[in-house]
Every structure is written in C-alpha cells, then in structure tokens.
N, C-alpha and C positions, 0 to 999 in steps of 0.2 A: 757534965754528961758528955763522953764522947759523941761523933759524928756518928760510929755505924748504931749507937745507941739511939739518940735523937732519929736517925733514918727509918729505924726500927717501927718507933710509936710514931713517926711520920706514915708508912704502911696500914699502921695499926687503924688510925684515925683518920686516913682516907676511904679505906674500906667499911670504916663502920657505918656508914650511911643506909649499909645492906642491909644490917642486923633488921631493919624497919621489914626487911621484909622476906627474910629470915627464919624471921623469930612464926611469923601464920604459915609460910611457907614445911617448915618443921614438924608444926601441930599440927598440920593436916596431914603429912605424912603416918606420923604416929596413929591421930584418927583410921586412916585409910588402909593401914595394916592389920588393926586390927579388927577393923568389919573385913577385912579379906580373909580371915583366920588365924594371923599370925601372933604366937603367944611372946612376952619381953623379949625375952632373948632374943627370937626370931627377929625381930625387931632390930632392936641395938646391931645383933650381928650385919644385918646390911646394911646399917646406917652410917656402923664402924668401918665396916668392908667393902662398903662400895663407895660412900660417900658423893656420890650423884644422884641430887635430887630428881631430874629428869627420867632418869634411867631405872630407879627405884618408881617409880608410878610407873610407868611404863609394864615394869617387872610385876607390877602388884595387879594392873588392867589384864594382862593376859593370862596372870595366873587365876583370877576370878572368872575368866575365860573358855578353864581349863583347858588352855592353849599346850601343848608337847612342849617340854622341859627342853631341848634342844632348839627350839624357836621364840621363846622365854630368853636365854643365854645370846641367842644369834641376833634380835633383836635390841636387846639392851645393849649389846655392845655399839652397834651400829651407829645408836642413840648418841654412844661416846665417843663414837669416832674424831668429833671436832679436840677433843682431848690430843691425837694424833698430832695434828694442825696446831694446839695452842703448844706443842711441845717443841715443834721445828720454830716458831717465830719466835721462840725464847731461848732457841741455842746460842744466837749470840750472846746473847746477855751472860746464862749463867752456864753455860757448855763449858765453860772452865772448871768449875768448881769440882771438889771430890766426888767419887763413887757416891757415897753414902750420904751427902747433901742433896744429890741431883736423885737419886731413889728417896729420898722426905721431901723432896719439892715435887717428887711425881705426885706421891701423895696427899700434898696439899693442894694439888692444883685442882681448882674448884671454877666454875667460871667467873663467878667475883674477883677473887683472885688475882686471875689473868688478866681481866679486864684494867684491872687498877694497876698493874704490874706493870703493863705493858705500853700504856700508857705513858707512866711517869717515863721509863726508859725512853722514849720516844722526845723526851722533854731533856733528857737529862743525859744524853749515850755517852759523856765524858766519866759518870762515876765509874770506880774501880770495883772489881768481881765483889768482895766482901762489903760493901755499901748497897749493892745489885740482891746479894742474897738476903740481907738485913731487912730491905724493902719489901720481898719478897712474904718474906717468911712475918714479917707483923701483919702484913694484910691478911695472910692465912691464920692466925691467932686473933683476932677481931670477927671471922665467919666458919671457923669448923668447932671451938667449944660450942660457938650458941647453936648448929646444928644438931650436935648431940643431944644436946640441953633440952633443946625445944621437939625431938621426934622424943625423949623418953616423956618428955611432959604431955604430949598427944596418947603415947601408948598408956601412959596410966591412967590420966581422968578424960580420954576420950567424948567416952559416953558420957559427960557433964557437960562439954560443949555444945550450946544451944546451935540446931543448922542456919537459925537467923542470923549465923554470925558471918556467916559464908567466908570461911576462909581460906578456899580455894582462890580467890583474888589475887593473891599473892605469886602466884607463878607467872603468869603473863604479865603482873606487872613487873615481874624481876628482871624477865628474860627481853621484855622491849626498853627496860634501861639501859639493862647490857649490850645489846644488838643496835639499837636506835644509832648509838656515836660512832659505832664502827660502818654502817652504810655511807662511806665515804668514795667510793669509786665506783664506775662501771660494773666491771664483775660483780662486785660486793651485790652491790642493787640488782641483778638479772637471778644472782643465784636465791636473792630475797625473793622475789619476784616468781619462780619456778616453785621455791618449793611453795610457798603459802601457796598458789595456782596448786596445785598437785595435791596438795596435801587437803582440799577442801573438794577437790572434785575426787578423788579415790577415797576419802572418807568411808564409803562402803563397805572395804575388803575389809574379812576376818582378822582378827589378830594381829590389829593393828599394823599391817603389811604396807598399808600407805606410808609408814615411814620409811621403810626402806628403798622404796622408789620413790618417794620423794626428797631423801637426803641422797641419793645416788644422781638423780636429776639436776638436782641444782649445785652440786659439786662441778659436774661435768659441764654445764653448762657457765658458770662463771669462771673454768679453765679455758673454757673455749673461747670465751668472751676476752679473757685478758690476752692469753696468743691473737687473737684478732689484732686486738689493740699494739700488740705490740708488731707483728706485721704490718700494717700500717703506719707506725713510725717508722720502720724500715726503709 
C-alpha cells in the first residue's frame, strides 16, 4: 500500500469516531423533515445540497415558523458562516491543489471533517499537498455517505421511531466534541463565552434572530480580543 493510500484510510479511521454520532444526528434530521412537511425528495435534496446539519435544522425551525423565505436563506447562511473561517485556516494546507480538488473539498467540508483535518496538519505540516488532500478527502468518506444514509433512513421509517429514543442528543454532543479541543486560547474562550451568554438570553426573538447576533457578537468580540492581545505584546 502506498503512503497517500495508507494517509487516506488514516483520514478514513480517524474521523470515524463521528459516525457514533452521525448515524442519531441523521435520523433525526430525516425525522424532523418530515413532520416539517417535507416529502423524500425534499429531503435528499438538502441533505445532498447543503450538507450541513446545523443549517438544515435551523432551515427546518423557521420554515415550521413560517418564517419569509428570504430570512430562511439569510439565516442558514449565517449559521455557515464558520464554513468561511474553516476555509482560510486550510489554505495553507491544500490552497495549492487544482481548481476542481479545492471545489470537492469545499464540498466535503463538514465540521468533522475539518476538525480532524486540521488537526493532524498541525501535527504533521511537513507532509506534501497530495498526502494533505489524501487525509483530507478519507475523513470526508467516513462522515458524508453515513449522512445521507442515516437522513434517508429517518425520512423513511420516521414515524416508527419511538420519541423515548430521544435522538436529538446527538447534536450537542457532536458539536461540544468538536469545539471542546479547539478552546485553546483567549479569543477562542471570550467568543465561546459571548455567544452561549447571548444566545440564551435573546432566546426570545422570532425566527431564530438570536443567531445572528449572537454569531455576529462573538465573532467580533474574540477579534477584538486577539488584537488586544496582540497589542500588548507589542
């Protein structure tokens, strides 16, 4: 077995740990679509086409809402904004690679993904681009089949999903694996710190509008936080 091969299922088998939570994360979505009203297709289509679970609930909460189609849209994106962010902290890495590699890594980019991605490179910034997108691209093949898998398998036997199964669990616990190891600095912890503060006391507003002043808040505030810091070194 080559090296970019072995790199590959090294990606593959570090990410799989997600699948665990994945796999209820999925089926709740599918549940959740379609008590929202959405028939398969409807389904598959943003599961295939958006491919962010956060954003996709989000999309489903205000559409039950019946929230304006243009704050549906403006909202969800918002949600993906960190997508932005995971996309400048991985130009070094793979900003070399072709057109059409770096458009199916956009694609794959999930935040498992990146979390695992970005990581290893961190560990390892000597490999060469094609070893970089090797690792890349198995960690994305270990958590976007089993997303499809697991939102068609919620859209079809939803309704035989007992609610004692509560399988909404699964989103908070994804999201404070994934965040948990990255609260490693100032900023990091203030912009933590901002939005949960924000996001529990504007709870209130309509259509889900606390996320956008609360990912707008703690952006700005863990920017202002690091210039601080870094004036101070100065």
């Amino acid at each position: 077995m080559s090296d970019t091969h072995r790199i590959f299922w090294k990606g593959f088998f570090d990410c799989s740990p997600f699948i665990l939570v994945i796999a209820p994360f999925g089926l709740l979505f599918g549940v959740a679509a379609g008590e929202t009203g959405l028939d398969l297709v409807e389904t598959m289509s943003m599961t295939v086409l958006v491919i962010a679970g956060v954003a996709q609930f989000t999309a489903l909460a205000l559409l039950e809402d019946q929230a304006p189609t243009f704050l549906v849209i403006l909202i969800s994106l918002v949600v993906n904004l960190r997508m932005a962010m995971y996309s400048a902290a991985l130009v070094p890495h793979l900003g070399k690679a072709s057109l059409k590699t770096r458009m199916l890594a956009a694609y794959c980019m999930v935040d498992q993904t990146f979390a695992v991605a970005i990581k290893q490179y961190e560990h390892a910034p000597q490999w060469p681009l094609k070893q970089k997108v090797a690792f890349y691209f198995g960690a994305a093949v270990s958590i976007i089949p089993f997303w499809y898998g697991f939102s068609l398998l919620g859209a079809l036997v939803g309704q035989a999903i007992p609610e004692s199964y509560a399988l909404d669990f699964a989103i908070p616990i994804c999201f404070i694996s994934l965040v948990a190891p990255m609260l490693r600095s100032l900023p990091h912890l203030v912009a933590a710190l901002v939005a949960v503060t924000l996001a529990l006391l504007l709870a209130w507003m309509p259509y889900n509008l606390w996320l956008l002043v609360a990912a707008g808040a703690a952006m700005m505030a863990g920017a202002r936080t690091e210039l601080w810091l870094q004036e101070r070194q100065a």
